[in-house]
C-alpha positions in Angstrom: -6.6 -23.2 15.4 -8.4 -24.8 12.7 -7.7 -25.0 9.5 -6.1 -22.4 7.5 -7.3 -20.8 4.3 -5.4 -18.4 1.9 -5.3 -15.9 -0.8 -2.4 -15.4 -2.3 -1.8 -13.0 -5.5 1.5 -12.5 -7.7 2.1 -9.9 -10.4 5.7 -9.7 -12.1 5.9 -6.0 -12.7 8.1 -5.4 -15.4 9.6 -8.9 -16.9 9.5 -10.5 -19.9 6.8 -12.7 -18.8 4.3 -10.5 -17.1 3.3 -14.0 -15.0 0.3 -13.4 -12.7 -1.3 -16.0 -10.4 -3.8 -16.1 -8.0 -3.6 -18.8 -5.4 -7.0 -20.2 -3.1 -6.5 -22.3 -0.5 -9.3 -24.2 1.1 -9.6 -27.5 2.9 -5.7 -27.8 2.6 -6.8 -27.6 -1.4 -4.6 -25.2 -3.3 -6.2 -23.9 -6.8 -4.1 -21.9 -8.6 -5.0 -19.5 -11.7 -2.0 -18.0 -14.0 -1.5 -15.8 -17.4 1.6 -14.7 -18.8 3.2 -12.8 -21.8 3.7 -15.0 -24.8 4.7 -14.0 -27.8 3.1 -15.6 -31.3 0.5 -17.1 -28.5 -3.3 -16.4 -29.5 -3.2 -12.8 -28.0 0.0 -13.3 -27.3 -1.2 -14.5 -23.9 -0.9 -18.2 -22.3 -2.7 -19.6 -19.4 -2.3 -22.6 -17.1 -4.8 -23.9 -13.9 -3.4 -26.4 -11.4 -5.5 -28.2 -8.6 -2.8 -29.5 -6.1 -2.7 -31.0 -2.4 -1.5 -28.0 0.1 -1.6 -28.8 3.5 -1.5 -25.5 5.6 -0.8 -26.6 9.4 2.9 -25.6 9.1 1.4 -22.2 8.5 -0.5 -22.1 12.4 2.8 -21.5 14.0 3.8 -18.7 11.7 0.6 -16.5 12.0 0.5 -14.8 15.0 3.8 -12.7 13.4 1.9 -12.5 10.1 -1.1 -10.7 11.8 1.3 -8.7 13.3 2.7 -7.0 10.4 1.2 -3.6 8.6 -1.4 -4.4 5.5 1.1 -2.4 2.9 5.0 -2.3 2.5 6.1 -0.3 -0.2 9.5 0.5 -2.1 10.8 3.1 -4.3 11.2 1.2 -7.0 8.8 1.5 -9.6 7.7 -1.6 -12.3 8.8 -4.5 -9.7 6.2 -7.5 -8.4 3.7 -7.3 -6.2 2.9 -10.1 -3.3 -0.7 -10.1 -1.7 -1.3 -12.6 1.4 -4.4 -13.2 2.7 -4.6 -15.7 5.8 -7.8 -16.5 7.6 -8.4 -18.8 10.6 -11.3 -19.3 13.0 -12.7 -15.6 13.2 -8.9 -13.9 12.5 -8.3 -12.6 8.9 -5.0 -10.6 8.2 -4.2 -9.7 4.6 -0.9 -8.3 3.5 0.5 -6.4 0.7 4.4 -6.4 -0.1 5.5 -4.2 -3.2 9.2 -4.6 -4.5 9.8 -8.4 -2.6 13.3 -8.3 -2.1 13.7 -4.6 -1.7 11.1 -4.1 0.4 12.5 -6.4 2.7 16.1 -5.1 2.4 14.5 -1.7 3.3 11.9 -3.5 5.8 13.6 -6.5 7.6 10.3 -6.6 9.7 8.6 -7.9 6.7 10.6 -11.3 7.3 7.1 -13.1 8.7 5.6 -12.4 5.5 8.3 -14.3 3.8 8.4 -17.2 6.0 5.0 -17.5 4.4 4.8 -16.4 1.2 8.1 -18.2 0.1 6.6 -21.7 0.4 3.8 -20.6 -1.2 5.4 -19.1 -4.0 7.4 -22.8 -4.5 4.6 -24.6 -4.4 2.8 -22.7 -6.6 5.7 -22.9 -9.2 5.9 -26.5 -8.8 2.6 -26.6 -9.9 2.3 -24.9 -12.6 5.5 -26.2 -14.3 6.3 -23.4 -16.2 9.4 -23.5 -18.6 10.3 -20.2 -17.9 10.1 -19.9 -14.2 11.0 -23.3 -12.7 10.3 -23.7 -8.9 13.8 -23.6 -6.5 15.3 -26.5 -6.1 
C-alpha cells in the first residue's frame, strides 16, 4: 500500500472552547488548522497552525477495518463533537463521520476501528498545537 493521506476534522459541540481543527496529511506531513472560543480575544476568537512530522505506515494495517465501517454513526445526544476521517490510499478512499465520540461508540462498539485511528490522530494533533486548555494525553 503506499503511502497514506488523511483528512481529519474536529468540532467540540457544546464546550467552553468551541475548538475546531482540521488535519491534512500528505507525504507523512501533518498540517493542522485550529480556532477556538476566547473571551477578550480580538472577536473573541484565537487561532493556531502547526506543520509537524506524521508518519502514517502504522495506519496501513488498520485500514481494511476502517473501510469497513458505515460513512455516518450518530447518537441521540444533541450539542456533542463531531469526528470526520478521511483515509485515502492507492485508488481506495473511505471517509467516516462519528457524532457523539464516546457515546456513539458506547451505543456502536463496531465503531472501535474508527478509534484505533482517530485516537492517535487526535494526540498528535494536540501535541501540536499546545493548547493550554486542552493538553494532549499523557
Amino acid at each position: 500500500m503506499a503511502a497514506i493521506s488523511i483528512q481529519a476534522r474536529h468540532a467540540d459541540g457544546f464546550s467552553s472552547e468551541l475548538l475546531r481543527w482540521s488535519l491534512a496529511v500528505r507525504d507523512d506531513v501533518g498540517r493542522v488548522e485550529a480556532v477556538w472560543f476566547e473571551y477578550g480575544a480580538p472577536g473573541h476568537r484565537r487561532s493556531r497552525t502547526a506543520t509537524f512530522p506524521f508518519p502514517t505506515e502504522w495506519i496501513v494495517p488498520l485500514f481494511d477495518d476502517f473501510a469497513a465501517l458505515e460513512s455516518d454513526y450518530d447518537s441521540l445526544i444533541t450539542d456533542s463533537q463531531t469526528e470526520d476521517l478521511t483515509l485515502k490510499a492507492d485508488e481506495r478512499e473511505k471517509r467516516c463521520r462519528v457524532y457523539a465520540g464516546d457515546i456513539a461508540l458506547r451505543d456502536h462498539p463496531e465503531i472501535a476501528p474508527f478509534y484505533r485511528i482517530w485516537d492517535p490522530i487526535k494526540q498528535a494533533v494536540l501535541q501540536a498545537l499546545d493548547l493550554p486548555f486542552r493538553p494532549p494525553k499523557t
